[in-house]
C-alpha positions as CSV (number, residue, x, y, z in Angstrom):
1,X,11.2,-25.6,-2.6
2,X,9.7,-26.2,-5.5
3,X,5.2,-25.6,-5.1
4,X,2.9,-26.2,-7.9
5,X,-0.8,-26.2,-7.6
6,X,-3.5,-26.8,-10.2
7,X,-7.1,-27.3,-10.2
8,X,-9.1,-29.2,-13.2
9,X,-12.7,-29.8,-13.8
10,X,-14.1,-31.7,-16.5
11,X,-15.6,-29.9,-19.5
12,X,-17.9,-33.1,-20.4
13,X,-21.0,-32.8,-18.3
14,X,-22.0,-30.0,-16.5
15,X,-24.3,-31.4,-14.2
16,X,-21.8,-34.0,-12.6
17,X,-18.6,-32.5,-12.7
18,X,-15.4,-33.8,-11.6
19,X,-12.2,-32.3,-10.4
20,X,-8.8,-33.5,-10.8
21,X,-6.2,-31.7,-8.7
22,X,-1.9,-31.8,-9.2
23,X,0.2,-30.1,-7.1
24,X,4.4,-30.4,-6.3
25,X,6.1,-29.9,-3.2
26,X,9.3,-30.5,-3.4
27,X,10.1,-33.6,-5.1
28,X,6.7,-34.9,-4.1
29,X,3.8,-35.3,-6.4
30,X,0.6,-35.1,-5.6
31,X,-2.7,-36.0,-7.0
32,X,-6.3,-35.9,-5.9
33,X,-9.5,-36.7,-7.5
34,X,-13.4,-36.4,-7.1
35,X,-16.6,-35.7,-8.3
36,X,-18.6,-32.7,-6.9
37,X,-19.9,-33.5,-3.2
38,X,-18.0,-35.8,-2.7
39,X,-14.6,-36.5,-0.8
40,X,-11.1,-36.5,-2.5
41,X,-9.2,-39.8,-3.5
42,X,-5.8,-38.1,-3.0
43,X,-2.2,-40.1,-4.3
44,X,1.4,-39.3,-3.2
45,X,4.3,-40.3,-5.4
46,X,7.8,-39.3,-3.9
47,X,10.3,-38.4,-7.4
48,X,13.4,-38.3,-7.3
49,X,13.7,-34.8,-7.4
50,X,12.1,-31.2,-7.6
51,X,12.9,-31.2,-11.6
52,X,10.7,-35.2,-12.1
53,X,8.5,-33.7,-9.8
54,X,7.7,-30.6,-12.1
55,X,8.0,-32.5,-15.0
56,X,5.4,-35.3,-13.9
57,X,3.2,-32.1,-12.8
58,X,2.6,-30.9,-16.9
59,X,3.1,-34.4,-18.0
60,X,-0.5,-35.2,-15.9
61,X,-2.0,-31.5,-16.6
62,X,-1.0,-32.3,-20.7
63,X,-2.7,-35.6,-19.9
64,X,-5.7,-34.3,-18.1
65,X,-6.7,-31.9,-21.2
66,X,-6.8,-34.5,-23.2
67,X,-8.8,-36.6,-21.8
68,X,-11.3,-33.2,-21.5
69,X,-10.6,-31.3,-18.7
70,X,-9.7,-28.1,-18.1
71,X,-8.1,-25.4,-15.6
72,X,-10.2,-22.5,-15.0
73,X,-10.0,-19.3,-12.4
74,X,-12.1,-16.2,-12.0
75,X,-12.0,-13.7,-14.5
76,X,-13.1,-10.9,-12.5
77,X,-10.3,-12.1,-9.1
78,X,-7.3,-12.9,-11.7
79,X,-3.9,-10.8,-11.8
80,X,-2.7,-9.7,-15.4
81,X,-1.1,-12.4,-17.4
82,X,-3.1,-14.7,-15.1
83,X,-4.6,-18.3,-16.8
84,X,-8.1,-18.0,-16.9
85,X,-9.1,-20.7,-18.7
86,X,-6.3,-23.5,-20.5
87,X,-8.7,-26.2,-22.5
88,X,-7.9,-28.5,-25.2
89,X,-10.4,-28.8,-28.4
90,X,-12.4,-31.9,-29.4
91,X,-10.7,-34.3,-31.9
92,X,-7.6,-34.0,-31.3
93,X,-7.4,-30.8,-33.7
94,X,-5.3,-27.8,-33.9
95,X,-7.1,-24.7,-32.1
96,X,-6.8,-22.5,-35.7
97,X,-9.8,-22.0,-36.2
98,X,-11.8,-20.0,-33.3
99,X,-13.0,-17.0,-32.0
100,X,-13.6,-15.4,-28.4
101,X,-17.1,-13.8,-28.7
102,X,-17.5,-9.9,-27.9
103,X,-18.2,-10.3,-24.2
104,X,-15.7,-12.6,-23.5
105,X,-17.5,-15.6,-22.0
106,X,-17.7,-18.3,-25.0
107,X,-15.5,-18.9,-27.5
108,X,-16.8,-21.1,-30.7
109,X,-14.3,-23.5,-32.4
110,X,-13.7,-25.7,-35.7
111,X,-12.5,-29.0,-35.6
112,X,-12.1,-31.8,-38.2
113,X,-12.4,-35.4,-37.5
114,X,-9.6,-37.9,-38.8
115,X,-7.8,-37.3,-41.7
116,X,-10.5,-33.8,-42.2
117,X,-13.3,-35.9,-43.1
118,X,-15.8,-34.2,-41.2
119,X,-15.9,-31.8,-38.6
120,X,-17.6,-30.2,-35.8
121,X,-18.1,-26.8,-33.8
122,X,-18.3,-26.4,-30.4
123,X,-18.8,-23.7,-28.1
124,X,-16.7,-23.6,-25.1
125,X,-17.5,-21.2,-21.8
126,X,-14.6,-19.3,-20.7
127,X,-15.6,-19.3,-16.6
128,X,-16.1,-23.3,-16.8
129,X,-14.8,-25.1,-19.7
130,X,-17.7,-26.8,-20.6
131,X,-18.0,-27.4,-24.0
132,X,-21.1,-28.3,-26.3
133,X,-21.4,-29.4,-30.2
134,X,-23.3,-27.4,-31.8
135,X,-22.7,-28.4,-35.3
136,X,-21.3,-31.3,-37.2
137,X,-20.6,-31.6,-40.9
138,X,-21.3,-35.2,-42.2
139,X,-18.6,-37.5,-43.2
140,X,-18.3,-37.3,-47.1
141,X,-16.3,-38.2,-49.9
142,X,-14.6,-34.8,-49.8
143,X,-12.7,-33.6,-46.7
144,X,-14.1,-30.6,-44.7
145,X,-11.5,-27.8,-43.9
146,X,-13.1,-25.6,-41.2
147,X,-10.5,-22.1,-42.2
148,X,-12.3,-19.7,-40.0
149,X,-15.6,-19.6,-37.5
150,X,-16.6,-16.1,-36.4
151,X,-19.1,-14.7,-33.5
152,X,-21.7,-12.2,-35.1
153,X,-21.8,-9.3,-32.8
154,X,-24.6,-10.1,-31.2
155,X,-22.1,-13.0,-29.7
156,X,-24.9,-15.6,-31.0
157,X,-24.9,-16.3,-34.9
158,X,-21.7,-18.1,-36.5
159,X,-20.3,-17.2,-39.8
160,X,-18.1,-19.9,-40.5
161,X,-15.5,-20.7,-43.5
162,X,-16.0,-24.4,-45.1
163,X,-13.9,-25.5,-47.6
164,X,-14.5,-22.8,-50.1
165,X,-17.6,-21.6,-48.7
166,X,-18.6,-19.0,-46.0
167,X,-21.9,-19.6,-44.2
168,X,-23.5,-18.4,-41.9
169,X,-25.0,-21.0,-39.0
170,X,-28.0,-20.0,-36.2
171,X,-27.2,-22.4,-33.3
172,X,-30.7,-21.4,-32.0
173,X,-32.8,-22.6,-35.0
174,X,-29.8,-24.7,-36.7
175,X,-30.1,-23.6,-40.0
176,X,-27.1,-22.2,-42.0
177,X,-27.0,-20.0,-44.4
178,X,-24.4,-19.9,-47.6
179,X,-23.0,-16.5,-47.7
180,X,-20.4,-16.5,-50.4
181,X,-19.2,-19.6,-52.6
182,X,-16.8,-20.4,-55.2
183,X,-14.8,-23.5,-56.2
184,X,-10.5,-23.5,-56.5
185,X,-9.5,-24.4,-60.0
186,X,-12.9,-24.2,-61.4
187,X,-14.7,-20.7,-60.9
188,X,-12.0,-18.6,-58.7
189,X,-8.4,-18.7,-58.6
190,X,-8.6,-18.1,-54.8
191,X,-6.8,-20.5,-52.0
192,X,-9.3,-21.2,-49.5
193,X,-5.9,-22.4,-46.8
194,X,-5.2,-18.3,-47.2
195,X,-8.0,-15.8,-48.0
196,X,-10.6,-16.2,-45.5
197,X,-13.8,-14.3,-44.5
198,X,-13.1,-11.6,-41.8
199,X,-15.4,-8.9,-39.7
200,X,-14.5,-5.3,-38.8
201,X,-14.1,-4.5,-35.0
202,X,-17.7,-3.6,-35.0
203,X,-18.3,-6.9,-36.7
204,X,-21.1,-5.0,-39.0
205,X,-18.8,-5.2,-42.3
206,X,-17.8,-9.0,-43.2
207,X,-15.6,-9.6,-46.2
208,X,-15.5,-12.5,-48.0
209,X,-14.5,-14.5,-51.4
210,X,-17.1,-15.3,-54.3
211,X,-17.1,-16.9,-57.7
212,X,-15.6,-15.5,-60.6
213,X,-12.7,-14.4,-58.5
214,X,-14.8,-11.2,-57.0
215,X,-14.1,-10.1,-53.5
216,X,-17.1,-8.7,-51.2
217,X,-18.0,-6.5,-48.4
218,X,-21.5,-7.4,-47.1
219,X,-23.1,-5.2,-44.5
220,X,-24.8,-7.9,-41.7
221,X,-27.5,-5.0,-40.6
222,X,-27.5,-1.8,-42.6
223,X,-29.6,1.6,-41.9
224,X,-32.6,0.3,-43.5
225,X,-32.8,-2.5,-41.2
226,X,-31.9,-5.3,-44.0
227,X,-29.5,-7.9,-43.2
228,X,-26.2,-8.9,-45.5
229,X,-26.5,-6.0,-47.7
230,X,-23.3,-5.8,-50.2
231,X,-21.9,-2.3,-50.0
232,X,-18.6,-3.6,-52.4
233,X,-17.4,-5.5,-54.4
234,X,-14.6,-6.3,-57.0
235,X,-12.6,-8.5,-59.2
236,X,-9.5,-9.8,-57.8
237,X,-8.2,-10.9,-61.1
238,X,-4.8,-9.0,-62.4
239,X,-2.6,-9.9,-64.9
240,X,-0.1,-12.7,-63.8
241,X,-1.0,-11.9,-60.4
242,X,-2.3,-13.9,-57.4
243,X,-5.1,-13.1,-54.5
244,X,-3.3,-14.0,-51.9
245,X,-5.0,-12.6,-48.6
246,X,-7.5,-10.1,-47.5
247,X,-8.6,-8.6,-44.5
248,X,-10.9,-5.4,-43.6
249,X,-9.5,-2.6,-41.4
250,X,-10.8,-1.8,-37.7
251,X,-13.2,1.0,-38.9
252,X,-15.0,-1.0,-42.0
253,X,-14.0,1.8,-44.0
254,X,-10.5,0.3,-45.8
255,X,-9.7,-3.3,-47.5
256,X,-6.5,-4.6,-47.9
257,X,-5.7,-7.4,-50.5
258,X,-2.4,-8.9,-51.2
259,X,-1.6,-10.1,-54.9
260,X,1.8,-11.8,-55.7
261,X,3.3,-13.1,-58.7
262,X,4.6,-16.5,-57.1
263,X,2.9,-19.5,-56.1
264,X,-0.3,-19.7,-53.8
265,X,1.3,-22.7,-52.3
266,X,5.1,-21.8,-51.6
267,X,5.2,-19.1,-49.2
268,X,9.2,-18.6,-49.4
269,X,8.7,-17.4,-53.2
270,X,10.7,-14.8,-54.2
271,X,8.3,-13.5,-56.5
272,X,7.1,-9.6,-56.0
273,X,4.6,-9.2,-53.8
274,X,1.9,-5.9,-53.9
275,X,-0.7,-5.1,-52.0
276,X,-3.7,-2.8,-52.3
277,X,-5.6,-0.8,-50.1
278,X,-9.2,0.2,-50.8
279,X,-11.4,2.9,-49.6
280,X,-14.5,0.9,-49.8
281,X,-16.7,3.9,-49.5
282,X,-15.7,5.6,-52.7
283,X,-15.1,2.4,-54.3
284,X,-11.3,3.5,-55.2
285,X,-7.7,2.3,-54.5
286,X,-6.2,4.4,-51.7
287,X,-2.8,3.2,-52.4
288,X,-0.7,0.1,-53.4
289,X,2.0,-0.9,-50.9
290,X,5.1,-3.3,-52.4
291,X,7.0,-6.2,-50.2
292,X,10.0,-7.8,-50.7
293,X,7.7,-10.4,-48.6
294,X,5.2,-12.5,-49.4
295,X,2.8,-11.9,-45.7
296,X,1.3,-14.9,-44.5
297,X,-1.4,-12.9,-43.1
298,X,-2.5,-8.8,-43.2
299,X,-4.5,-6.3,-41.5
300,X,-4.7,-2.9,-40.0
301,X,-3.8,-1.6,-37.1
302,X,-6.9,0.3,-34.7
303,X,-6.5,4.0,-36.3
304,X,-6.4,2.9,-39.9
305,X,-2.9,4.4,-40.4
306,X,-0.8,1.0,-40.1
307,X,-0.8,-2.1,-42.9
308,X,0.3,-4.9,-40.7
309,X,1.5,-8.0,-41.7
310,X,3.6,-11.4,-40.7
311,X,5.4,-12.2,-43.6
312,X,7.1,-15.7,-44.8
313,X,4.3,-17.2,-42.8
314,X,6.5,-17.2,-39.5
315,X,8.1,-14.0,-38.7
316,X,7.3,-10.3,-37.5
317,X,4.8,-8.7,-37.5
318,X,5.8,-5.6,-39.7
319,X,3.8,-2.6,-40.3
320,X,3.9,-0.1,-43.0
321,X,2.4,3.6,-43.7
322,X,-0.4,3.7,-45.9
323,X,0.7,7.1,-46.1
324,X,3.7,7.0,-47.4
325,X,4.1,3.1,-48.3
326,X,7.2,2.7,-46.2
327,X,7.9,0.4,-43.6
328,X,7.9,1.9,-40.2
329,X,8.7,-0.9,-38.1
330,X,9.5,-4.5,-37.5
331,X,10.3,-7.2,-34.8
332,X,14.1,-8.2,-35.3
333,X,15.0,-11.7,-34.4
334,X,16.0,-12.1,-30.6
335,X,19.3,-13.9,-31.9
336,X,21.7,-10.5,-33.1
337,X,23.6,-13.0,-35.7
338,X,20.3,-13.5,-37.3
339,X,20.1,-10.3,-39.0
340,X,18.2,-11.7,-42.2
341,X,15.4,-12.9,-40.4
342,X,12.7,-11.3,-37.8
343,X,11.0,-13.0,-34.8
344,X,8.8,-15.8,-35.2
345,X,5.1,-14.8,-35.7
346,X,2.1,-16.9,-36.1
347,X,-0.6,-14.2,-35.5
348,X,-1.2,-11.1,-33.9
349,X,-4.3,-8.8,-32.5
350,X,-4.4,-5.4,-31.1
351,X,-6.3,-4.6,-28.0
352,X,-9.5,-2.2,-29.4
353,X,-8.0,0.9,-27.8
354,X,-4.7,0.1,-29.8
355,X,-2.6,0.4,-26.6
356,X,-1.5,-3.3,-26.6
357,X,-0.5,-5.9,-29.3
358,X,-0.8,-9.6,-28.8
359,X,1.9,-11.9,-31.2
360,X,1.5,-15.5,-31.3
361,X,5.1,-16.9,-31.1
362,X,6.0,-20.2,-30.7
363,X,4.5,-21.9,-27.8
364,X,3.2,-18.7,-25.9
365,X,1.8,-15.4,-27.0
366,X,3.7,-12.4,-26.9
367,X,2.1,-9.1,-24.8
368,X,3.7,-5.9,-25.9
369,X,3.2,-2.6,-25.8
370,X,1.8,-1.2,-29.3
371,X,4.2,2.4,-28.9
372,X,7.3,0.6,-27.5
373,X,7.1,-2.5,-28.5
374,X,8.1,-4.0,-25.5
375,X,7.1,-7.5,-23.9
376,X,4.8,-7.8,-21.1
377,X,6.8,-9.8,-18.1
378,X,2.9,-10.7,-16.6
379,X,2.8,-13.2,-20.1
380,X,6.0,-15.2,-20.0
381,X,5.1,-18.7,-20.6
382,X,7.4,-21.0,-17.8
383,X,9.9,-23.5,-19.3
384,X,8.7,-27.1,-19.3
385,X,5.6,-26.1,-20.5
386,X,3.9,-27.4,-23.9
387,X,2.0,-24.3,-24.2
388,X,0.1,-23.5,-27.9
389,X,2.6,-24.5,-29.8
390,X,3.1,-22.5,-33.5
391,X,0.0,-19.6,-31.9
392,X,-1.8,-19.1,-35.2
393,X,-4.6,-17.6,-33.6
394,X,-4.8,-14.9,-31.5
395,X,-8.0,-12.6,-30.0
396,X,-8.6,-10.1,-27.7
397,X,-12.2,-9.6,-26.2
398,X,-14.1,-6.5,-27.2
399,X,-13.5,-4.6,-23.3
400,X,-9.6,-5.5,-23.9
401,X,-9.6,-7.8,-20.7
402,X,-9.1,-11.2,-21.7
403,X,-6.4,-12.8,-24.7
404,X,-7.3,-16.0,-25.9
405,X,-4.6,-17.5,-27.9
406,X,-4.4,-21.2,-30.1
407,X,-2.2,-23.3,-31.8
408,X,-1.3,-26.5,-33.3
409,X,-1.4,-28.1,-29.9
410,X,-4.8,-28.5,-29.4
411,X,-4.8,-25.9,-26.5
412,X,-6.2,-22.3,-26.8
413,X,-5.0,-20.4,-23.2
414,X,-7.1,-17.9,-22.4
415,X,-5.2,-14.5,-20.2
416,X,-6.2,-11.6,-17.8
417,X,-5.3,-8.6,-19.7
C-alpha cells in the first residue's frame, strides 16, 4: 500500500502560523488544515487508485508552495538525503539567484517582479520557512536582473549583483553600497547574464567586474583592519577575444577567467575557447588551459589542483589539471549511444573538505562522491515529482551538512548531508 505523509506550515507570518497536512493511503487522499492551537479541519477524497492518489498528493504539495508554504523537518534528527526544508521563492521567480549563509540557517534570495521590472530579496530561515523582504528595487524604466546575492562571512551583510553592478547591502542599517560598476556596450565588453561577482571559501577575497573591462579582487577585511581593500586587478581585454566567466579558487590565492572568440550570447559556438589561471599573489599567469568547449560556468576544485567547468551551459562537469592542462575527467552521458554528449549539468559545489560533489541536473541534484564519482542513493529524487527543475544553483553549507539546491521552478530543496 501506497503511504505518503507531509507536513506544511506557512512561511507568511510567524506569529500565526498555519499548517496544511497531505498524506495517501492507498487510493485515499487525505487533507487536514489548521492554524496553531487550534483543531484540524481534516478532508477525505477516495481516488480511483494508489497512482491518482500519489499524483493528487504533489499536485496539492506543488499547490501549497505556491500559495507560500513550506515543508520543513529538524536539521539536527534528519537521515542523509533527508528534505529539510522544500520552499518556493516570492514572485513567482526562478530560485538562480541565492545563497545558503555559512551556518546554514538562512538563505537570502533574488527575485524579480513581472517581466524583471523590479525586484526584491528575501531572507528565508532554513528550520521554519519563514521568509522576510528585506530589500526591494523600485520599479523603473529599465529592468532589474538580480545575477547573484551572496552572504558576507559574517552570514549578515549581502553583496549582491544588479544588472551590471555589484553592491553591497547592510540589512541592519539598509544602506547599500556600490562595489564595482560598469555598463555593457558602453564602458566594458562584459555580459552581466555570465561573469558574476564570486567569494572564496573563506568569503574574505570577492572578485568582481569594473569599467574599462578590468577584473578585481577586493579583500572584505585585510590585516590592517580596512574593509574592501583591492589586492588585484587587470584588464580583461585581448585581442578578438571575449570575457566570458570568472570565478576565484577555494584558497583566494588563484583566478580563473575564461576568454572565447565566439559570441557572448550563443553558448553552442564553435569558436576556441582559452582560459587563464592567475596567481593573484604574484600578480602573474600560472597557466592558460584550451577547450574545445565554451563552459557555461568555472571554478576550482577545494585543493586548487582542479579547473572545473560545465561546458555548453548543460553538461558535465569536467575538470582539468592546472598542472598539466589536460583533462582528467568528465561525466559521460547516462545514454551509451550518446557518446558526443556528457550528462546534463546546471551547477555544481564541492563539500569544503572536497570529499563530496553536488551537480545540479535536471529536476534533482546529484550527490557523488568527489574520488569515485559515484551517485549518492540517499539523494534520488522520486518519480512524479516536480522537483528544481534545470538546478542552476547549488550550495553546500560551510560544516558540509546541509545542500541547498535551486532551479527554474521556483523551489530551492534544501538536504541532510
Amino acid at each position: 500500500m501506497t503511504r505518503l505523509d507531509t507536513t506544511m506550515r506557512s512561511s507568511a507570518d510567524p506569529a500565526k502560523v498555519k499548517f496544511y497536512r497531505i498524506a495517501v493511503e492507498g487510493p485515499r487522499l487525505i487533507r487536514s488544515a489548521w492554524t496553531e492551537g487550534r483543531r484540524p479541519r481534516e478532508t477525505v477524497t477516495e481516488c480511483a487508485n494508489e497512482h491518482e492518489a500519489a499524483r493528487g498528493f504533489e499536485e496539492l504539495r506543488w499547490k501549497k508552495l505556491r500559495e507560500g508554504f513550506a515543508c520543513v523537518a529538524d536539521a539536527g534528527q534528519a537521515a542523509r538525503g533527508a528534505v529539510v526544508l522544500d520552499v518556493k521563492v516570492p514572485n513567482r521567480s526562478w530560485a538562480e539567484a541565492f545563497d545558503l549563509s555559512p551556518d546554514g540557517r538562512t538563505i537570502v534570495v533574488g527575485t524579480m517582479l513581472k517581466d524583471a521590472y523590479g525586484a526584491e530579496i528575501h531572507l528565508i530561515d532554513v528550520a521554519t520557512g519563514h521568509r522576510r523582504l528585506i530589500h526591494a528595487e523600485p520599479v523603473g524604466k529599465r529592468q532589474t536582473f538580480v545575477h547573484a546575492v551572496h552572504f558576507d562571512a559574517g552570514g549578515e551583510r549581502i553583496v549582491y549583483a544588479l544588472n551590471e553592478e555589484t553592491r553591497l547591502f547592510d540589512p541592519a542599517s539598509g544602506q547599500t553600497r556600490i562595489l564595482g560598476q560598469y555598463r555593457e556596450f558602453q564602458d566594458a565588453h562584459f555580459n552581466p547574464f555570465r561573469v558574476r561577482p564570486s567569494w572564496d571559501a573563506a568569503r574574505r577575497r570577492l572578485l568582481l567586474f569594473d569599467t574599462g573591462d578590468r577584473v578585481r579582487v577586493l579583500d572584505a577585511l585585510d590585516a590592517l583592519g580596512q574593509e574592501w581593500n583591492e589586492v588585484f586587478a587587470t584588464s580583461a581585454e585581448r585581442p578578438a577575444m571575449r570575457c566570458w566567466a570568472g570565478a576565484l579558487s577555494p584558497s583566494g590565492k588563484l583566478m580563473a577567467l575564461c576568454f572565447t572568440k565566439g559570441s557572448r550570447y550563443k553558448e553552442d559556438d564553435p569558436e576556441v575557447t582559452e582560459v587563464e589561471v592567475w596567481d593573484i599573489d604574484r600578480d602573474t599567469v600560472l597557466c592558460r588551459i584550451p577547450m574545445d568547449r565554451k563552459p557555461h560556468a568555472i571554478g576550482f576544485d577545494p585543493a586548487d589542483t582542479l579547473l572545473v567547468a560545465n561546458p555548453e551551459s548543460a553538461e558535465g562537469p569536467c575538470a582539468y589539471s592546472l598542472e598539466t592542462g589536460e583533462l582528467i575527467w568528465h561525466f559521460p552521458h547516462p545514454n551509451p549511444h550518446l557518446t558526443d554528449r556528457w550528462a546534463t549539468c546546471y551547477g555544481w559545489a564541492y563539500s569544503p573538505d572536497g570529499a563530496t560533489l553536488a551537480i545540479g541536473r535536471r529536476g534533482d541534484t546529484d550527490v557523488v562522491d568527489a574520488a569515485t564519482r559515484h551517485s549518492d542513493p540517499a539523494f534520488v529524487r522520486h518519480p512524479g515529482e516536480r522537483g528544481t527543475g534545470r538546478t542552476y544553483t547549488v550550495r553546500i553549507s560551510a560544516d558540509g551538512s546541509l545542500v541547498a539546491s535551486g532551479g527554474d521552478t521556483g523551489r530551492i530543496v534544501v538536504c541532510k548531508l
